[in-house]
Backbone as a printed PyTorch tensor [residue, N CA C, xyz], in Angstrom:
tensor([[[ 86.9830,  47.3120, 129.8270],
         [ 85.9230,  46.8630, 130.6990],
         [ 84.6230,  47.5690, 130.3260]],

        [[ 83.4760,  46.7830, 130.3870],
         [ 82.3380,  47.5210, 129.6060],
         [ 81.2860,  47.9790, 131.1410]],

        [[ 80.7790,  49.0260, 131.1800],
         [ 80.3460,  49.5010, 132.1690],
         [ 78.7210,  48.8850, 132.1810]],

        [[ 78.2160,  48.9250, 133.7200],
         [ 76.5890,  48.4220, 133.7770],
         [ 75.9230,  49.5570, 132.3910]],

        [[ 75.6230,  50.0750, 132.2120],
         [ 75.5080,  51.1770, 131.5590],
         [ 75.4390,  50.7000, 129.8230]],

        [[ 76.7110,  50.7170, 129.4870],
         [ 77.3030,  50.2140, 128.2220],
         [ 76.4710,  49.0480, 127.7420]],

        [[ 76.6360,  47.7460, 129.0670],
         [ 75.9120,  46.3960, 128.9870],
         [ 74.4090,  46.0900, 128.4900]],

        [[ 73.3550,  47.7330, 129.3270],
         [ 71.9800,  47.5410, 129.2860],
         [ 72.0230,  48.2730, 128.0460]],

        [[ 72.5940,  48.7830, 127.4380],
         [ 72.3060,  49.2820, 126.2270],
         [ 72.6970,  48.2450, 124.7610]],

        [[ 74.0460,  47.9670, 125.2010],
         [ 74.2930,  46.5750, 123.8070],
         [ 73.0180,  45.5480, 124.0930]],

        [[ 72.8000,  45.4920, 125.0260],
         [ 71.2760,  44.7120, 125.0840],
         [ 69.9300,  45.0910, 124.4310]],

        [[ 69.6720,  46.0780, 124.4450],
         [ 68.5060,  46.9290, 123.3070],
         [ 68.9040,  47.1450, 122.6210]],

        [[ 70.3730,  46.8110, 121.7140],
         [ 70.4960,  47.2840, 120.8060],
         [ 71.4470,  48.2610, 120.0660]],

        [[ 71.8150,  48.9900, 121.6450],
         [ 72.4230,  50.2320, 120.9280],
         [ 73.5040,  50.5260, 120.5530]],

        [[ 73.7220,  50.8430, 119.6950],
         [ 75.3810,  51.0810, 119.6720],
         [ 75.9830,  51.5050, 120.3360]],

        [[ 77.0910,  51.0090, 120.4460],
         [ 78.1750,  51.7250, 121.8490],
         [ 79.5580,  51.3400, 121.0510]],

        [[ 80.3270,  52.5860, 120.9840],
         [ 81.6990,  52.1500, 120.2080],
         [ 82.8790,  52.4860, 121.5090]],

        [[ 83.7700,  52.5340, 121.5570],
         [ 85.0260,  52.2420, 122.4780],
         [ 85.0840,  53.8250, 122.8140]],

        [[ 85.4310,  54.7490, 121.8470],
         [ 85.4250,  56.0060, 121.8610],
         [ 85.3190,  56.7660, 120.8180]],

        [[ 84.2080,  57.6030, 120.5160],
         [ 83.2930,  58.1780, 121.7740],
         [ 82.3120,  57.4080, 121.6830]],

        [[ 81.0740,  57.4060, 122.6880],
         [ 80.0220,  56.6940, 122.7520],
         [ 79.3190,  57.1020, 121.8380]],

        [[ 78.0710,  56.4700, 121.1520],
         [ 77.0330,  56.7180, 119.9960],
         [ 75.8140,  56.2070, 120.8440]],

        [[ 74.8310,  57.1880, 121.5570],
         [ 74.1370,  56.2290, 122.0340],
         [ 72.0510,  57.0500, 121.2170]],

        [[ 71.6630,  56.2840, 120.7110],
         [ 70.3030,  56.7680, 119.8890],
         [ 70.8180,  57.9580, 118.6930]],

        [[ 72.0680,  57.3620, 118.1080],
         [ 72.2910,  58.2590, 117.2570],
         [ 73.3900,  59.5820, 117.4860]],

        [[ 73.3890,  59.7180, 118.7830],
         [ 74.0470,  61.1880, 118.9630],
         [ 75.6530,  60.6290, 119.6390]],

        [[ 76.5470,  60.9940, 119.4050],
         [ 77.9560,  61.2260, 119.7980],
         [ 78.4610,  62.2300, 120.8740]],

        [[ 78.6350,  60.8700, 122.2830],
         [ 78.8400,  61.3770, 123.2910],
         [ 80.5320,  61.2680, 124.1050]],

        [[ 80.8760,  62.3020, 123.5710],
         [ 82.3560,  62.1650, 124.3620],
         [ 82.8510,  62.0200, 125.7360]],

        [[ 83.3860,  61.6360, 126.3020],
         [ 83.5960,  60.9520, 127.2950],
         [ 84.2870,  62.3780, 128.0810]],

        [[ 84.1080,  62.4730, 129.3310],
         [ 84.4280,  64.0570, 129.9460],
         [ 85.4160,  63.5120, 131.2060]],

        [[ 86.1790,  62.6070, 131.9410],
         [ 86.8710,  62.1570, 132.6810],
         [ 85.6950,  62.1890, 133.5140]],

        [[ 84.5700,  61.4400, 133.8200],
         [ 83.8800,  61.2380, 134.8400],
         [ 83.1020,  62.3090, 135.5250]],

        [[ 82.8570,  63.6530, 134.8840],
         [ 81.9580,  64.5080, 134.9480],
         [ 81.5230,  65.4910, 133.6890]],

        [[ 80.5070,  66.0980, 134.1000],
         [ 80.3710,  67.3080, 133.2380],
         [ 81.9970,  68.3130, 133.0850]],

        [[ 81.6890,  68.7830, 131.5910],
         [ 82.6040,  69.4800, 131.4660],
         [ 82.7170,  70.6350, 132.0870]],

        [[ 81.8810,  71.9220, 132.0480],
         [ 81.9840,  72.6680, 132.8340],
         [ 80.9110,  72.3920, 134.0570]],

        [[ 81.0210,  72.5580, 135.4670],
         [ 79.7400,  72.2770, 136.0630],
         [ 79.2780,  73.3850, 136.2020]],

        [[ 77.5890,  73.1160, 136.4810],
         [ 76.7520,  73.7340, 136.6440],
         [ 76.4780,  74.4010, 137.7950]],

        [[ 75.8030,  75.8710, 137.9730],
         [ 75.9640,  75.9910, 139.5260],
         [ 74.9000,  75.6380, 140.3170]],

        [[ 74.5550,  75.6670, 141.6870],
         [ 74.1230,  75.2390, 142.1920],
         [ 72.5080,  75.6630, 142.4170]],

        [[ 71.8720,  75.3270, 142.2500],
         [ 70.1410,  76.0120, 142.3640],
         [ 70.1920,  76.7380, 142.9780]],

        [[ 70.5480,  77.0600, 144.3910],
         [ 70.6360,  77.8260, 145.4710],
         [ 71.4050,  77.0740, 146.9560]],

        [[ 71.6840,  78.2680, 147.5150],
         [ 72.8050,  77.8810, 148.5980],
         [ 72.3260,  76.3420, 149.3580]],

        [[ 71.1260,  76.1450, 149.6540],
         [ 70.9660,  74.8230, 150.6210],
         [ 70.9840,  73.8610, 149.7360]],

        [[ 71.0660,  73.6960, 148.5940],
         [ 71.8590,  72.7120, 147.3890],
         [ 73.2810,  72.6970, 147.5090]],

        [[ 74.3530,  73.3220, 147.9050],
         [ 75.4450,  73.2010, 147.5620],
         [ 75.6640,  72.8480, 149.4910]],

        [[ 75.1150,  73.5320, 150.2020],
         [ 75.6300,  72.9900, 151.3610],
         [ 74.7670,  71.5320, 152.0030]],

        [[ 73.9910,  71.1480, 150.8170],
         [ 73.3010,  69.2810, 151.2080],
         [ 74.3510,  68.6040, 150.0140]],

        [[ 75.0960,  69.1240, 149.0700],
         [ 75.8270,  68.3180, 148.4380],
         [ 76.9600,  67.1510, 148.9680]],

        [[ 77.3330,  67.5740, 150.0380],
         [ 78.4780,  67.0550, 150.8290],
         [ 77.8600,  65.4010, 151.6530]],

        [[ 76.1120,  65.5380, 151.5170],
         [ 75.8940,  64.6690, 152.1360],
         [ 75.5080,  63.3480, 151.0510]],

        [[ 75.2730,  63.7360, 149.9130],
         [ 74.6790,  63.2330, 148.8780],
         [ 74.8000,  61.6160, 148.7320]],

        [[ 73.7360,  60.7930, 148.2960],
         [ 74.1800,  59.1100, 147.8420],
         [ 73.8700,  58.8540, 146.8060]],

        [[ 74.6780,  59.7760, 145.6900],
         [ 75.0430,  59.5450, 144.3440],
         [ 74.4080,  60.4900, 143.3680]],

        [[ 74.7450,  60.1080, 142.4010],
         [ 74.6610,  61.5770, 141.3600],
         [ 73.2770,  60.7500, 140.5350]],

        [[ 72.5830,  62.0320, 139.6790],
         [ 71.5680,  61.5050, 138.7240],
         [ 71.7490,  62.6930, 137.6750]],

        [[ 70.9790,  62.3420, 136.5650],
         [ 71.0730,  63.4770, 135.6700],
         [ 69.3220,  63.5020, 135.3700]],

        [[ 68.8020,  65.2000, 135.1620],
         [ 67.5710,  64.7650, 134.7760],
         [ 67.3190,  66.2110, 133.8550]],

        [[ 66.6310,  66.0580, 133.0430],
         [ 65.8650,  66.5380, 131.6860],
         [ 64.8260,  67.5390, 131.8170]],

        [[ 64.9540,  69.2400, 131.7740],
         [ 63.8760,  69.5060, 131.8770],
         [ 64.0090,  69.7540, 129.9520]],

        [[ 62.7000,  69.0940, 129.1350],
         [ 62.8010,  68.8280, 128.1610],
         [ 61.6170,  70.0090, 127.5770]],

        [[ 62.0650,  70.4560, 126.4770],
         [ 61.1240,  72.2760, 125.8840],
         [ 60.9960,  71.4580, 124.1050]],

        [[ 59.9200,  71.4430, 124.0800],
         [ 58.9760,  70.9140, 123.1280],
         [ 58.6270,  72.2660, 122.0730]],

        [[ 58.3100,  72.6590, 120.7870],
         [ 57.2370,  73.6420, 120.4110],
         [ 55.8270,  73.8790, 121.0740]],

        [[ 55.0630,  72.4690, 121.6900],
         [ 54.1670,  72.3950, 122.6830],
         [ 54.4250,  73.1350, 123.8430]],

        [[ 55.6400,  73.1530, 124.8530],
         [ 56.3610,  73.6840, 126.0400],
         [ 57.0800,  72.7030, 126.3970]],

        [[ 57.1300,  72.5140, 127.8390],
         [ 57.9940,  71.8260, 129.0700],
         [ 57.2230,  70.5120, 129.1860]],

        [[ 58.0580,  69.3410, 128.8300],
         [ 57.4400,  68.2270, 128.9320],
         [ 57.4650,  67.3550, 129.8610]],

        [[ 56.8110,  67.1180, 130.8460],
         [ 57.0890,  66.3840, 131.4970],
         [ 56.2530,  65.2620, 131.6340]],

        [[ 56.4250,  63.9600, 132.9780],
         [ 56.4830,  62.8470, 132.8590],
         [ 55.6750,  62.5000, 133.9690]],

        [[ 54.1020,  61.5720, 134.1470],
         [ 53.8450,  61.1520, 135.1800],
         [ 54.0300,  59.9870, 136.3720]],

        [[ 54.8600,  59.9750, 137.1750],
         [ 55.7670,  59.0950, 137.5660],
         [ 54.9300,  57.9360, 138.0750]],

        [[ 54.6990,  57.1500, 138.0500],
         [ 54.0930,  55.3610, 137.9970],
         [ 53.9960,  55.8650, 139.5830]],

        [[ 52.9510,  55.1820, 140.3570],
         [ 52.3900,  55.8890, 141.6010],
         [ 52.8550,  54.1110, 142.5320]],

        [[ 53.9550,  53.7020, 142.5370],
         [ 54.7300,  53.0140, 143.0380],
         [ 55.6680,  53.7130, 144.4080]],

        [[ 54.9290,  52.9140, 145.4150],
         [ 55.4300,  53.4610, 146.7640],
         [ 57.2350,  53.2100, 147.3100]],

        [[ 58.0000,  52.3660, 146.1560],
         [ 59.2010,  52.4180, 146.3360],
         [ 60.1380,  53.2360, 145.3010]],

        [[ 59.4970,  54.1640, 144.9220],
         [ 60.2250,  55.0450, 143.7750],
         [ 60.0780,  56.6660, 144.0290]],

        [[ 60.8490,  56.9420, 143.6990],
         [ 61.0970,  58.7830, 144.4260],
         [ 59.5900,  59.3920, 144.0890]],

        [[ 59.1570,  60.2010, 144.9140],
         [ 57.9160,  60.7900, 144.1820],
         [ 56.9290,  60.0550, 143.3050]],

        [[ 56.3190,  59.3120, 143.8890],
         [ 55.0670,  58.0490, 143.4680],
         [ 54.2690,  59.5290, 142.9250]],

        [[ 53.2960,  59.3390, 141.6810],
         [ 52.3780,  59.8670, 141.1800],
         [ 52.6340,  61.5600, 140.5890]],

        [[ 53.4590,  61.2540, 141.2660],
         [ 54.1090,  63.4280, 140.4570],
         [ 54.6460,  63.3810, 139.8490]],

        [[ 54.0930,  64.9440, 138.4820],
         [ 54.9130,  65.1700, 137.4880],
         [ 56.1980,  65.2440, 137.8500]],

        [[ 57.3820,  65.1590, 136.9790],
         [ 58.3600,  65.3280, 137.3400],
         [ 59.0880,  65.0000, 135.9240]],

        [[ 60.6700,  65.7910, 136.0270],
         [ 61.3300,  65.7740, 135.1710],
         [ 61.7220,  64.5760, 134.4630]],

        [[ 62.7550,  64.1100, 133.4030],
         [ 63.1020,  62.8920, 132.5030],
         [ 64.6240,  62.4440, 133.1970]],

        [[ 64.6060,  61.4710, 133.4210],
         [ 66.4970,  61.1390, 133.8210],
         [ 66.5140,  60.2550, 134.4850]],

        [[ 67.4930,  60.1170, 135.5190],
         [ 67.8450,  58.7780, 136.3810],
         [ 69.5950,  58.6390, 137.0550]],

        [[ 69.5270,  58.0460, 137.3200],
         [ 71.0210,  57.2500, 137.8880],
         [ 72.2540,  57.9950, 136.8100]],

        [[ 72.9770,  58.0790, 137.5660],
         [ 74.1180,  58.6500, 136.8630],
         [ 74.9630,  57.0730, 136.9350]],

        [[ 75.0380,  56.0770, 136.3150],
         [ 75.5150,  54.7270, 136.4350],
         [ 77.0330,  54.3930, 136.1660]],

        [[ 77.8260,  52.8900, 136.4270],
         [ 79.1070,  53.1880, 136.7580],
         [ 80.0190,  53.3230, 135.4820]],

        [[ 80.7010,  54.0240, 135.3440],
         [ 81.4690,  54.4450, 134.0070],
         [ 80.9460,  55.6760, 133.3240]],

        [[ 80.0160,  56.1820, 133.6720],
         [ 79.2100,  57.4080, 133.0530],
         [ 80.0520,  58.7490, 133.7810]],

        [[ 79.4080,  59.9540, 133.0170],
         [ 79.3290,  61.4530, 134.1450],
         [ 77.6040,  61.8290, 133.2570]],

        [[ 77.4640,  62.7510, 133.8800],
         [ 76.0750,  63.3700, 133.9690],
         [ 75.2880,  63.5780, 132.3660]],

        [[ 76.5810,  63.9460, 131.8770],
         [ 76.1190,  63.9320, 129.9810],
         [ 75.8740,  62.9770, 129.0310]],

        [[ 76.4650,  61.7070, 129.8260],
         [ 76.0880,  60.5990, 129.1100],
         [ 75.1390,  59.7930, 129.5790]],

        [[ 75.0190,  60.1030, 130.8790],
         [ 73.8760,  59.7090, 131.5400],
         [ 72.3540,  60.1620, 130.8160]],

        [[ 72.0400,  61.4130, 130.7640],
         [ 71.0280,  62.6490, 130.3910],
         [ 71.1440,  61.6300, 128.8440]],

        [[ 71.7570,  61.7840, 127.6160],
         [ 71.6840,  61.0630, 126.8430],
         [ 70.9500,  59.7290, 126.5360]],

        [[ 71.6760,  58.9800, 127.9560],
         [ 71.0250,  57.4800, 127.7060],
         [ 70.1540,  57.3510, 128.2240]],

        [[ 69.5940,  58.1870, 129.3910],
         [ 68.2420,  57.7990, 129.5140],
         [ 67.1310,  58.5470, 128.9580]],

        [[ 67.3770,  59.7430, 128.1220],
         [ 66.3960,  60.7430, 126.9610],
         [ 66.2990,  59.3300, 126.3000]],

        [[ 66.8550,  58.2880, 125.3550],
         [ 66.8670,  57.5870, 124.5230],
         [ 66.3040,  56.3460, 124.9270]],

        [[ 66.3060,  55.9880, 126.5290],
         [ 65.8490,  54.7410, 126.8850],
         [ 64.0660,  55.1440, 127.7590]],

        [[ 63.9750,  56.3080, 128.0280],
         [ 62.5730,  56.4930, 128.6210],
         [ 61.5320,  57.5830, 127.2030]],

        [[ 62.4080,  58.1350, 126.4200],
         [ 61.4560,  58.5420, 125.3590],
         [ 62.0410,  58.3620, 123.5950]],

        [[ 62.6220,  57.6570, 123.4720],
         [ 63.6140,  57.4000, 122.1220],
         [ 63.7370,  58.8990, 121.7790]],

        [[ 64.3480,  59.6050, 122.5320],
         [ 64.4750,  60.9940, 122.1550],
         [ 66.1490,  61.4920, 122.2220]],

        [[ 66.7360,  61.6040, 120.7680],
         [ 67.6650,  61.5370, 120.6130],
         [ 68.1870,  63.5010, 121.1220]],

        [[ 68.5540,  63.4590, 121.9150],
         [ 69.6220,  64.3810, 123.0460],
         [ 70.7850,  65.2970, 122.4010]],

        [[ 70.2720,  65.8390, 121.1050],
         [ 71.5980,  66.4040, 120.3830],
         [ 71.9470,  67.7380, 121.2900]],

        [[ 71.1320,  68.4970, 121.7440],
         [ 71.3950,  69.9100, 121.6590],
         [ 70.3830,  69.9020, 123.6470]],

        [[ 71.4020,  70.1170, 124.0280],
         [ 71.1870,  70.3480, 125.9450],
         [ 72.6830,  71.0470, 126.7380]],

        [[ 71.9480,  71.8390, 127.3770],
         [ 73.0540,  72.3220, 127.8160],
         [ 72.8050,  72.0130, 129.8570]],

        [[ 73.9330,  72.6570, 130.4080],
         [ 73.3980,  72.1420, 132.0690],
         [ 73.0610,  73.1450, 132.7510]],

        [[ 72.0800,  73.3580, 133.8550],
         [ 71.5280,  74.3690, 133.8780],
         [ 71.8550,  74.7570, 135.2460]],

        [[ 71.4070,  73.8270, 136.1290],
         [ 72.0530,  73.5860, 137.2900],
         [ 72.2670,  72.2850, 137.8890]],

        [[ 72.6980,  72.4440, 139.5340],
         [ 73.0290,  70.9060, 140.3160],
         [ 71.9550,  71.3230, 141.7350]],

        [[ 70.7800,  70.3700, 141.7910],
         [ 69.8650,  70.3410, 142.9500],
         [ 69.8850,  69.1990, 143.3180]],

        [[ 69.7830,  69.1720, 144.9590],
         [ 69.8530,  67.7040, 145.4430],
         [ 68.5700,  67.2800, 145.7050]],

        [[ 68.3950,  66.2270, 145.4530],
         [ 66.7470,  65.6510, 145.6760],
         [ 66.7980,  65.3880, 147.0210]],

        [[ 66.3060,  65.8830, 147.7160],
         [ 66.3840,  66.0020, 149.2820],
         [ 65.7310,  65.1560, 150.0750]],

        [[ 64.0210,  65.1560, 149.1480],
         [ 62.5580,  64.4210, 149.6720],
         [ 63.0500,  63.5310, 148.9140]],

        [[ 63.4060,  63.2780, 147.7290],
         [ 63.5600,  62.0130, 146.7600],
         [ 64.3190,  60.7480, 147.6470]],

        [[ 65.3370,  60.7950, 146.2360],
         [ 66.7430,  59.4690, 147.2530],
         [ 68.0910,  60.0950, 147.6490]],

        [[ 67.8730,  61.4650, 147.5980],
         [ 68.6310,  62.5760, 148.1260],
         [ 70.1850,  62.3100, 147.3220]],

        [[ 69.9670,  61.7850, 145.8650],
         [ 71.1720,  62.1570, 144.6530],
         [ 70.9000,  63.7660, 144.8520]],

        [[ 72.5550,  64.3160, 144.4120],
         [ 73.1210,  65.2770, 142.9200],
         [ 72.4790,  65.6540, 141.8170]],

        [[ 71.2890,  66.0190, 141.6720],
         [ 71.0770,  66.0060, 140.2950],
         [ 71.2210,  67.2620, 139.6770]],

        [[ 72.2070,  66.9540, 138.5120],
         [ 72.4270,  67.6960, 137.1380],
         [ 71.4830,  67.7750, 136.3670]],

        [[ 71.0550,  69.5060, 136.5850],
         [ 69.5890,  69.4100, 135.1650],
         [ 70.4160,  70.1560, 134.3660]],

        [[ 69.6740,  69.3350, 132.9330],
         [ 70.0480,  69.6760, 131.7050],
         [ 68.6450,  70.4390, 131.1210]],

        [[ 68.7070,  71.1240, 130.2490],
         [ 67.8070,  71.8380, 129.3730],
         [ 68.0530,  71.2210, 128.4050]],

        [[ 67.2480,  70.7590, 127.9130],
         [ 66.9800,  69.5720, 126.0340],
         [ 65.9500,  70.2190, 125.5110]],

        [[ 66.0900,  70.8630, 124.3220],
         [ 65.0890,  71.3720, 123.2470],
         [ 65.3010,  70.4120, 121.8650]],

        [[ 64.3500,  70.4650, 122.1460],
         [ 63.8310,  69.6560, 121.1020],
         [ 62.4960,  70.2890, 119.7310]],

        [[ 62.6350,  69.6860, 118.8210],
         [ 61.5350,  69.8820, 117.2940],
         [ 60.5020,  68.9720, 117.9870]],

        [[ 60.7380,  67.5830, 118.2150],
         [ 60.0980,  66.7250, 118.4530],
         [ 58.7260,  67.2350, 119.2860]],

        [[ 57.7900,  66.6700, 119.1100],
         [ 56.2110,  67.1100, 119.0990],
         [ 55.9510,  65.5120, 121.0270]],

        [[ 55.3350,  66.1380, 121.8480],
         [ 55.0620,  64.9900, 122.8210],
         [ 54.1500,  63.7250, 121.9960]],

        [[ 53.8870,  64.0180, 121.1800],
         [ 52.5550,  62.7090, 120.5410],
         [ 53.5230,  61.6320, 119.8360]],

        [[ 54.6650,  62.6220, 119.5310],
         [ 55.7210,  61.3540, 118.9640],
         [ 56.8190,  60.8880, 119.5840]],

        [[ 56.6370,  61.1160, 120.7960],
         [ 57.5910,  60.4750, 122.0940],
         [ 56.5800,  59.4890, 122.4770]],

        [[ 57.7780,  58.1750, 122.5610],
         [ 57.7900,  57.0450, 123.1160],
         [ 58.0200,  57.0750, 124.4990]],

        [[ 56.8920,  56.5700, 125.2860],
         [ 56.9040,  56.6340, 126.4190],
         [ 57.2150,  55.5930, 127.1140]],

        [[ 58.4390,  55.4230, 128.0020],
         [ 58.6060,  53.7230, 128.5360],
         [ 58.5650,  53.7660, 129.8490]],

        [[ 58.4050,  54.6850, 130.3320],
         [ 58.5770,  54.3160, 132.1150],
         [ 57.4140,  55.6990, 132.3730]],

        [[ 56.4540,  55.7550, 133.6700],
         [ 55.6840,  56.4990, 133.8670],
         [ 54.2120,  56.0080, 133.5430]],

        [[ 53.0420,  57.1950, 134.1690],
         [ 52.2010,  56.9020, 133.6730],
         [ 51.5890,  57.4380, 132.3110]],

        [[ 52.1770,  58.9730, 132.0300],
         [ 52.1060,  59.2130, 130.6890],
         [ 52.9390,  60.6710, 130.8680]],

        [[ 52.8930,  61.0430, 129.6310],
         [ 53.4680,  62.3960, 129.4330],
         [ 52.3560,  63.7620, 129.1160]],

        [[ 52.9060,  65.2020, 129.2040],
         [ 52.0670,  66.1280, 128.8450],
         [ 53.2680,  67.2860, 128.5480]],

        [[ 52.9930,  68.2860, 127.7950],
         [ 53.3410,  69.3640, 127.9550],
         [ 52.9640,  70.4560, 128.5440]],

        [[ 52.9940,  70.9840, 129.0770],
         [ 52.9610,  72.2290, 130.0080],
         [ 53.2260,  73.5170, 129.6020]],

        [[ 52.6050,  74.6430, 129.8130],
         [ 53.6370,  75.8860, 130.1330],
         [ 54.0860,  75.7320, 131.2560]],

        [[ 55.0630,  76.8950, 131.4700],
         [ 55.5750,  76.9730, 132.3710],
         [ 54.6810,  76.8620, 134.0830]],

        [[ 53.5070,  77.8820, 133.9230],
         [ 52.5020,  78.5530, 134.8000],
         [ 51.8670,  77.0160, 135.2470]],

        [[ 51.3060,  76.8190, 134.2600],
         [ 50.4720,  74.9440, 133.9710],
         [ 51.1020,  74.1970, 134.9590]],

        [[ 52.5080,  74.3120, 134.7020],
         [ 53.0700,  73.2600, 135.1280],
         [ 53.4120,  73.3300, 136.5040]],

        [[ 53.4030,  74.4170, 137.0450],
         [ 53.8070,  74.8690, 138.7070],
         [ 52.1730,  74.4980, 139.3100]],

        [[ 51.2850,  74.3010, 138.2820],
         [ 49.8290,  73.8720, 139.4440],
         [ 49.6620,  72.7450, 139.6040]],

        [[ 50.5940,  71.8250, 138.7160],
         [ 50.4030,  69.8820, 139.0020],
         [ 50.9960,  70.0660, 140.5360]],

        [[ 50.6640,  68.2010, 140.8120],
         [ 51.2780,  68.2640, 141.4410],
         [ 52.7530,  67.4080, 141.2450]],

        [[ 53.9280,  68.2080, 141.5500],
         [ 55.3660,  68.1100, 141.1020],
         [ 56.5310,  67.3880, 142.2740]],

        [[ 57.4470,  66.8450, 141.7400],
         [ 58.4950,  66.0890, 142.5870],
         [ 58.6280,  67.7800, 143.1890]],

        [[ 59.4340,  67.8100, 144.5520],
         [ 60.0050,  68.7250, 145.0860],
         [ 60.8280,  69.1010, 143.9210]],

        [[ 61.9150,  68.6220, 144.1860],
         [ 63.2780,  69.3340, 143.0010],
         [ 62.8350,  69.7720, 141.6110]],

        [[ 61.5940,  69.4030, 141.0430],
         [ 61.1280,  69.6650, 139.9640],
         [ 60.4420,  70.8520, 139.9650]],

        [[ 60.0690,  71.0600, 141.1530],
         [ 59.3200,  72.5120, 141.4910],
         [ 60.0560,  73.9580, 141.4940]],

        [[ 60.6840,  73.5030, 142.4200],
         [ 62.2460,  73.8550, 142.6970],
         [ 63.1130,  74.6750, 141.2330]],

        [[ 63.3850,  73.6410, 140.7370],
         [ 63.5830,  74.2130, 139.2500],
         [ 62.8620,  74.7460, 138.8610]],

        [[ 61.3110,  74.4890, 138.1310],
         [ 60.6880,  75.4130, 137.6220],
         [ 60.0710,  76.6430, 137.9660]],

        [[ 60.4960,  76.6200, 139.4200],
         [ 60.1190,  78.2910, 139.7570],
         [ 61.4760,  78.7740, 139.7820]],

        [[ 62.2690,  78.7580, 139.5010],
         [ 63.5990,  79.3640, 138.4580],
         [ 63.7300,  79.3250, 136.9370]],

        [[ 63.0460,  78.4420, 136.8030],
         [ 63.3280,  78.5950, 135.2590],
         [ 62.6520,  79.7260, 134.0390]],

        [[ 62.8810,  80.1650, 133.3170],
         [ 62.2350,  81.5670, 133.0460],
         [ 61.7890,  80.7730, 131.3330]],

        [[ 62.4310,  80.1170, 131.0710],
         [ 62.4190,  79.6560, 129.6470],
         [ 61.5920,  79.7470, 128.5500]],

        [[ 60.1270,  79.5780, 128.9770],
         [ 58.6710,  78.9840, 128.6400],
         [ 57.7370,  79.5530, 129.2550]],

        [[ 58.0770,  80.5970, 129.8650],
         [ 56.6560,  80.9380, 130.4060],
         [ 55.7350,  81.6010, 129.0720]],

        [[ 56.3640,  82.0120, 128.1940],
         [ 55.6150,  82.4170, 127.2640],
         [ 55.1280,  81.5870, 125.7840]],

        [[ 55.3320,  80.0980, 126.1490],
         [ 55.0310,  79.2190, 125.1630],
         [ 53.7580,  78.6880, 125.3190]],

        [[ 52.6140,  78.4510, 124.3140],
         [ 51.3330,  78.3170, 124.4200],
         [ 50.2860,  79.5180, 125.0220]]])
């Protein structure tokens, strides 16, 4: 049975083999419906709003040689956080877990092929559509001028500091005043 997921991708194109998945090039093994090891939780009122959650997402904080790249979200009043920076990702969709998710949508919102990410933590979008979300850390060579941009109003890189003065999705904030990664890039 081929998953929603599987479907929107043989549709652009992409390869998708039976097992393991190939999706923008990179080889994604299939984990029984989650991350392999999980991630822990941002902090305690993340793990005790998990129980209430309506569905999982995976999202991208993505580290450039530029810095932390992020994404300006299309200022559309039916979409999580209209007009704020905010991280790369989406829907954790049916037949997926969080790693193949993070994969297919690095490849479907910036043709940015997802070799090397690890998971960092699990924060619930609370203000958002109040998903699970699994952040991944994605480093990348890739330069922001040569990312393809398909959803948003544009992209930028950031330092770390830079990036805590936009204005940011909650959960994106959230993360980056934990994240230590980049404060010293640029």
């Amino acid at each position: 049975m081929t998953s929603d997921a599987e479907r929107r991708l043989q549709q652009r194109g992409v390869s998708i083999q039976d097992e393991p998945d190939v999706i923008g090039g990179v080889t994604v093994e299939p984990v029984d419906g989650a991350v392999a090891e999980l991630p822990p939780y941002l902090d305690r009122q993340d793990e005790l709003a998990a129980g209430d959650v309506r569905g999982q997402g995976a999202m991208a904080l993505v580290v450039s040689p530029e810095g932390i790249v992020l994404h300006l979200r299309d200022d559309k009043s039916w979409i999580p956080h209209p007009g704020c920076w905010s991280l790369f990702g989406g829907a954790v969709e049916d037949g997926e877990n969080p790693d193949q998710t993070i994969v297919r949508e690095l490849w479907e919102e910036l043709h940015l092929t997802a070799s090397e990410y690890r998971p960092l933590w699990r924060v619930v979008d609370a203000e958002g559509d109040g998903r699970l979300l699994t952040v991944f850390e994605v480093v990348t060579s890739m330069l922001p001028a040569d990312m393809v941009l398909t959803e948003g109003q544009g992209l930028r890189a950031f330092s770390r500091d830079e990036a805590l003065r936009q204005r940011l999705a909650p959960f994106c904030r959230r993360v980056l005043d934990r994240y230590p990664g980049c404060s010293g890039i640029r």
